[in-house]
C-alpha positions in Angstrom: 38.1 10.8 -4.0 34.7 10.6 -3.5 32.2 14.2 -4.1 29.2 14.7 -1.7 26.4 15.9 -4.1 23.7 15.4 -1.4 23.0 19.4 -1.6 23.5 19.7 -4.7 20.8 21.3 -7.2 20.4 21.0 -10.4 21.3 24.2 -12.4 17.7 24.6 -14.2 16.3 25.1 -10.6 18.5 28.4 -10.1 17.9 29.7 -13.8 13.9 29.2 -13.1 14.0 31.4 -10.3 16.3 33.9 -11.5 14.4 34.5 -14.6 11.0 34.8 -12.0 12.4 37.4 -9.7 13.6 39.2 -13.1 10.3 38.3 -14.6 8.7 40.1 -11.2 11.2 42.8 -11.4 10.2 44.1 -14.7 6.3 43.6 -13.2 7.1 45.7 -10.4 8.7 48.7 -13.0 5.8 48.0 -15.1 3.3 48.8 -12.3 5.0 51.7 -10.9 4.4 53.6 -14.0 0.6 52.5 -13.9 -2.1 54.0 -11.6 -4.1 51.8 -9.9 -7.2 53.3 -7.8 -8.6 56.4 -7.7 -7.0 59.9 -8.4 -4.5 60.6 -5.9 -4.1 57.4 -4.0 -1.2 55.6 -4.3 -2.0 53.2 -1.5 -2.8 50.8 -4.2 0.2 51.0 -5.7 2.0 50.9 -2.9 0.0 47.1 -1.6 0.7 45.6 -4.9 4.6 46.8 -5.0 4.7 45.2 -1.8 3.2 42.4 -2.3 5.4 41.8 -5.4 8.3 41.8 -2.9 7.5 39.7 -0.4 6.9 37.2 -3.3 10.3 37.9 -4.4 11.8 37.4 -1.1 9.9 34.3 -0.4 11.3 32.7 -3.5 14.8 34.0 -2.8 14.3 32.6 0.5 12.9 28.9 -0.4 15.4 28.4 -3.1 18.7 30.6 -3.1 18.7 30.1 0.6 17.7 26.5 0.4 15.0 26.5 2.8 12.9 24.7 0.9 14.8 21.5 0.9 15.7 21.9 4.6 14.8 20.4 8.0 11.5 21.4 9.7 13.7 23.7 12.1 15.1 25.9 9.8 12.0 26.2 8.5 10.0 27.3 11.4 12.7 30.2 12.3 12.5 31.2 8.7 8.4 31.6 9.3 8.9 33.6 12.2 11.4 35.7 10.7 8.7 36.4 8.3 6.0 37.1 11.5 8.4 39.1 13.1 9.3 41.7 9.7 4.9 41.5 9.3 5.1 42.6 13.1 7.2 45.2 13.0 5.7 46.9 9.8 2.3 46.6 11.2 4.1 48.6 14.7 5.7 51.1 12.4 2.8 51.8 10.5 0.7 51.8 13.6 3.6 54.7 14.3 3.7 57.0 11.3 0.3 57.6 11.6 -0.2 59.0 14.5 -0.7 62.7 15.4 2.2 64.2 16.9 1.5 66.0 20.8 3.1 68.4 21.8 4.1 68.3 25.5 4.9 71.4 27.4 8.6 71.4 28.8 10.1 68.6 26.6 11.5 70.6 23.7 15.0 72.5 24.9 15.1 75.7 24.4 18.1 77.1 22.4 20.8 78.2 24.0 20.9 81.9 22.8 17.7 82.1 24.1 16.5 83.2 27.6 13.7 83.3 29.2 12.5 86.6 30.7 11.1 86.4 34.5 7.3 86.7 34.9 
């Protein structure tokens, strides 16, 4: 019987890129416990953490989940799955930051509550 080893990989391939995402893992604990930026602001922290992971997912992306040796297709919906997570954090952070309103009439009162005639 004849064995299809057209998407096969050789072993060394997976063992590089498992010893980089645990290579970028200990990075990633390693700069959690260092403060980068001026007293108080851990927005540079946070940008570097980030952009440790979206390293890590690209790799686990090109090569666990063999997009890198895919068609042009595959491809292209894994760049816009990309676009789309960059989209939705950039709405979400848009989001959180901004001040909240109160609007007159839209909180409920509670039910044991009544409100006395004017």
């Amino acid at each position: 019987m004849k064995v299809d080893r057209s998407h096969s990989h050789p072993i060394t391939m997976y063992l590089a890129t498992f010893f980089a995402l645990l290579v970028l893992m200990i990075l990633t604990v390693v700069m959690a416990e260092v403060h980068v930026g001026p007293p108080g602001v851990s927005a540079y922290n946070n940008l570097i953490a980030m952009a440790i992971a979206c390293f890590k997912a690209t790799i686990v992306v090109l090569f666990f989940m063999h997009v890198k040796f895919s068609s042009q297709l595959t491809k292209f919906w894994a760049a816009i799955g990309f676009i789309w997570f960059l989209l939705m954090f950039i709405l979400f952070a848009d989001y959180s930051t901004r001040p909240r309103e109160r609007i007159e009439g839209w909180e409920k009162l509670p039910t044991d509550q009544t409100v006395a005639p004017h």
